[in-house]
C-alpha positions as CSV (number, residue, x, y, z in Angstrom):
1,X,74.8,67.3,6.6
2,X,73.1,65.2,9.3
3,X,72.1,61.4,8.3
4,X,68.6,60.9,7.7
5,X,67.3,58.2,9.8
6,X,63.8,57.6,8.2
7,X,62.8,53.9,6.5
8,X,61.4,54.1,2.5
9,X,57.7,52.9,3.1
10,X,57.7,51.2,-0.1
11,X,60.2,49.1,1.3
12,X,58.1,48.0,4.2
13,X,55.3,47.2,1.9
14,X,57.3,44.6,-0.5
15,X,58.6,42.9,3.1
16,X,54.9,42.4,4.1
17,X,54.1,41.0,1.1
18,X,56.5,38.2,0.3
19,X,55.6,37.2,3.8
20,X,52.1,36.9,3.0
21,X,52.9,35.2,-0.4
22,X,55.1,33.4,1.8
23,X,52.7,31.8,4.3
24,X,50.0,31.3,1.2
25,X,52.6,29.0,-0.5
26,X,53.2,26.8,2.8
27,X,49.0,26.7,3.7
28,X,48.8,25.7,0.1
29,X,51.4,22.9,0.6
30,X,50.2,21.7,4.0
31,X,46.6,21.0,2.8
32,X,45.8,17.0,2.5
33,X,45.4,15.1,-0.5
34,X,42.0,14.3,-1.3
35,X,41.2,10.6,-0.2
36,X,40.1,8.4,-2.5
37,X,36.7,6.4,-1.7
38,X,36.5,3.2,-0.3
39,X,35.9,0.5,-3.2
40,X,34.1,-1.3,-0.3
41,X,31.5,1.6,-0.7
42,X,31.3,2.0,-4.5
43,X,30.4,-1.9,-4.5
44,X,27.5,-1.6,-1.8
45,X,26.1,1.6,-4.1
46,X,26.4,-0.6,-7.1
47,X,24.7,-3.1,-5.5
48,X,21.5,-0.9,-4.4
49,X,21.3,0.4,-7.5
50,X,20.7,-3.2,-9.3
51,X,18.3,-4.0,-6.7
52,X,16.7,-0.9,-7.0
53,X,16.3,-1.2,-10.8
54,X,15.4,-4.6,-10.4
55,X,12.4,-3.8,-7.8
56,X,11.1,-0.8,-10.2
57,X,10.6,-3.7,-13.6
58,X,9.4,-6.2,-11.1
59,X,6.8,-3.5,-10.0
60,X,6.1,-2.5,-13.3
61,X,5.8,-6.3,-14.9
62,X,3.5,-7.2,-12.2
63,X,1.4,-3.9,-12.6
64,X,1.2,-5.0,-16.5
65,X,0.3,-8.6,-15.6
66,X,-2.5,-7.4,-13.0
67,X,-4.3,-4.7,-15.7
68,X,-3.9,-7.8,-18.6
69,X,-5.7,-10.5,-16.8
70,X,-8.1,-8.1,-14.7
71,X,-9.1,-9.6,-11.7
72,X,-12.2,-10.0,-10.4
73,X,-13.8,-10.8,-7.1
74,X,-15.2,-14.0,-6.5
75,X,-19.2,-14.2,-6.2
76,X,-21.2,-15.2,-3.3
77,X,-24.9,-16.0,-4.0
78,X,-27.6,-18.6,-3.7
79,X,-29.7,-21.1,-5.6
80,X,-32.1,-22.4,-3.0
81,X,-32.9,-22.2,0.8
82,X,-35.2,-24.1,3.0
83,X,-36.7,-23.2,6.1
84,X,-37.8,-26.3,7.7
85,X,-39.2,-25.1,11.0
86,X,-39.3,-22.4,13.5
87,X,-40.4,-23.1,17.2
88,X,-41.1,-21.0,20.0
89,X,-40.7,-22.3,23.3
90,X,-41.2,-19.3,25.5
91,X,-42.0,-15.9,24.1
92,X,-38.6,-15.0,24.1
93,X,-36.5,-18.4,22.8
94,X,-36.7,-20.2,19.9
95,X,-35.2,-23.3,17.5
96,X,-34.7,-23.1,14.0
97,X,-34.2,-25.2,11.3
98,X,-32.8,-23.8,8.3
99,X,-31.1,-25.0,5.3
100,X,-29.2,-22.9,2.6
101,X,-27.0,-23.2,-0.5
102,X,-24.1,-21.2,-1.1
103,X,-22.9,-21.0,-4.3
104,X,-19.3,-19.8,-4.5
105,X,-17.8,-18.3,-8.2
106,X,-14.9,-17.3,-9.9
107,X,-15.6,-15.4,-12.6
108,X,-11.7,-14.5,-13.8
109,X,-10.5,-16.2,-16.2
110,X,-6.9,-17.1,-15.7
111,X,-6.8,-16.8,-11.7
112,X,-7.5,-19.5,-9.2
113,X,-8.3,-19.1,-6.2
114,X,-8.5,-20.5,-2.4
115,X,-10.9,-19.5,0.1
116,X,-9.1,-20.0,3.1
117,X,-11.2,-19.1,6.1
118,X,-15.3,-18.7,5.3
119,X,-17.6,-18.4,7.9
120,X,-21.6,-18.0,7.5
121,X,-23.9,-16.3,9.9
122,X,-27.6,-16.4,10.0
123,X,-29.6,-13.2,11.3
124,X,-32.9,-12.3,11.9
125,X,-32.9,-8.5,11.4
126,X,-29.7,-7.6,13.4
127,X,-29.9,-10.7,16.0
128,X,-27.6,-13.5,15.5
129,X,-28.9,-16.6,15.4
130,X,-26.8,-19.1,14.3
131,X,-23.5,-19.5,12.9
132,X,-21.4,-22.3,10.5
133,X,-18.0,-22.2,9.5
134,X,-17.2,-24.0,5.8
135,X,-14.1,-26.5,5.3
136,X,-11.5,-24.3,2.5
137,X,-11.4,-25.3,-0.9
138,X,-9.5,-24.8,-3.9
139,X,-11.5,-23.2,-6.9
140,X,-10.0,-22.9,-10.5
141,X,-11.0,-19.8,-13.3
142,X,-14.4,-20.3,-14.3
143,X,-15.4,-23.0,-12.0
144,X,-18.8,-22.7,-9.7
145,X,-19.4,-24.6,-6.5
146,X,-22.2,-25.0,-3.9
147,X,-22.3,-26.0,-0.4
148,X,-25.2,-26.9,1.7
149,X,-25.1,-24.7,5.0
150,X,-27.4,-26.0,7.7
151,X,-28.2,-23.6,10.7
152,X,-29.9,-25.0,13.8
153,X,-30.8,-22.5,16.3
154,X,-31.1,-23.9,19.7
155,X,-33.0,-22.1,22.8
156,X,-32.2,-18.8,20.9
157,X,-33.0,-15.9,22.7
158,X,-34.8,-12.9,20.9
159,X,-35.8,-9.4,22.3
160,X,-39.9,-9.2,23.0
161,X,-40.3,-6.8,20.3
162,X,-37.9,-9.3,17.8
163,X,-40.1,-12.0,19.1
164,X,-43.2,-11.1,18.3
165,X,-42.1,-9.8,15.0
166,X,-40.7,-13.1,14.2
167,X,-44.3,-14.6,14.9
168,X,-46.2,-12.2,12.5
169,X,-44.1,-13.1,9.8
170,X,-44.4,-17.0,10.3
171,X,-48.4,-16.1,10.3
172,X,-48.1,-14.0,7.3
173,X,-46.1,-16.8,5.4
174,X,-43.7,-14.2,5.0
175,X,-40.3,-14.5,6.8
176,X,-37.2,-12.3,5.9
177,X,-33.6,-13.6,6.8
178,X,-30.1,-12.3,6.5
179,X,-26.7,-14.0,5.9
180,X,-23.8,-12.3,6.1
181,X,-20.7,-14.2,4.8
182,X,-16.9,-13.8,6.1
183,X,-13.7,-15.0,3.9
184,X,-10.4,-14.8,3.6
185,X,-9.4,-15.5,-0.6
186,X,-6.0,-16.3,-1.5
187,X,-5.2,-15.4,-5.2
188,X,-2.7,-17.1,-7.6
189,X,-1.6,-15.5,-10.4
190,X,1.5,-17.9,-11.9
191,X,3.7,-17.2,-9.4
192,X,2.0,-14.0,-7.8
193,X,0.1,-14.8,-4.8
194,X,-2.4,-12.2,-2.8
195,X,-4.4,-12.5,-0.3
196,X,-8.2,-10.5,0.5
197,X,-11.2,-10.2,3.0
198,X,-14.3,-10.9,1.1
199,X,-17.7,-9.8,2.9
200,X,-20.8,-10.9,1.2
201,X,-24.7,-10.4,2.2
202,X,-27.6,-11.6,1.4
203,X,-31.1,-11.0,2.2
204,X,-33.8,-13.6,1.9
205,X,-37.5,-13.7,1.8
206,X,-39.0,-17.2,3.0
207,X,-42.4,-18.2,3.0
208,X,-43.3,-20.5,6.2
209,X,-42.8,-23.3,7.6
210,X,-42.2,-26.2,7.8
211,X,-42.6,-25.9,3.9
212,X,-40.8,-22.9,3.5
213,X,-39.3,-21.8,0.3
214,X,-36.6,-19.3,-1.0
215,X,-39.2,-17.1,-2.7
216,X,-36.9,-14.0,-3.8
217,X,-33.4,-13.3,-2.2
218,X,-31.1,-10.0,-3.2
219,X,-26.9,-10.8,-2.4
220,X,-24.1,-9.0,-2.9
221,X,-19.9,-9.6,-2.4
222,X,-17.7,-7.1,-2.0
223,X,-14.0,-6.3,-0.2
């Protein structure tokens, strides 16, 4: 009988696959070991970590220490004020004499306090007419001080219709002022420090002068 000449599939099939099996062993032994991490690295992590734990108790113990002592803005206001004259010149310029106390507080109770920077300004309705600046101080819990602020307006110039309104109040023994205060407040908490803009105003009826007299005044301070 003639030879048969044909090749047994099956046999085919078990070829392909110890090849593949083959190939999956050596692609399973060629791939790299993972590497390990750099201590270098696990000590920088460490290290941001304890800084970062550190920062969130710091910001939580001063957040505790802040509610506890409840700070409170210190209190601009006044006593007394003199207006000791009020000249006109021309119709349009005048001088000014006027003298006022400001009376600085801290109300808190365990926070001192430094005004740093204060500056005082004098207006008559929404003119400018004169300007001081006050030397910083140091001012402990509870503790009230005054300074005298003297304003001398020189040759001041005043709109006509500011002017003439200026006149009808000195003939009506009636004359209304406004201070506007500036400072910068540097809080001490033990060893917390802060620092804040304080903006205070104040607006003052005088009667005339040259005798003239703080007769009722309304002031408030805020940030």
């Amino acid at each position: 009988a003639p030879s048969s000449n044909k090749t047994n599939p099956n046999t085919d099939t078990d070829n392909d696959n110890d090849n593949t099996t083959t190939l999956v062993r050596k692609s399973l032994l060629r791939q790299p070991h993972p590497k390990r991490t750099n201590p270098l690295i696990w000590c920088c992590a460490i290290i941001c970590l304890i800084f970062s734990v550190i920062l969130i108790l710091f910001g939580v113990a001063t957040l505790i220490i802040f509610l506890s002592m409840k700070p409170r803005i210190p209190l601009f206001d006044t006593p007394n004020a003199r207006l000791n004259g009020i000249y006109f010149d021309t119709p349009e310029y005048f001088n000014g004499d006027f003298t006022f106390l400001a009376n600085f507080s801290n109300p808190n109770k365990r926070i001192d306090v430094r005004f740093e920077y204060l500056v005082i300004e004098l207006y008559f309705h929404d003119r400018l007419i004169s300007t001081q600046a006050v030397q910083p101080f140091y001012q402990r819990s509870g503790e009230v001080r005054v300074e005298a602020v003297h304003f001398i307006s020189s040759l001041v110039y005043l709109p006509q219709n500011l002017g003439v309104e200026l006149q009808k109040q000195v003939l009506s023994n009636r004359v209304t002022y406004f201070i506007r205060g500036t400072f910068k407040v540097r809080a001490h908490m033990g060893l917390i420090h802060f620092s804040y803009w304080l903006h205070a105003r104040c607006e003052l009826l005088m009667s005339s002068p040259p005798t003239g007299v703080l007769v009722s005044h309304i002031c408030k301070t805020k940030r």
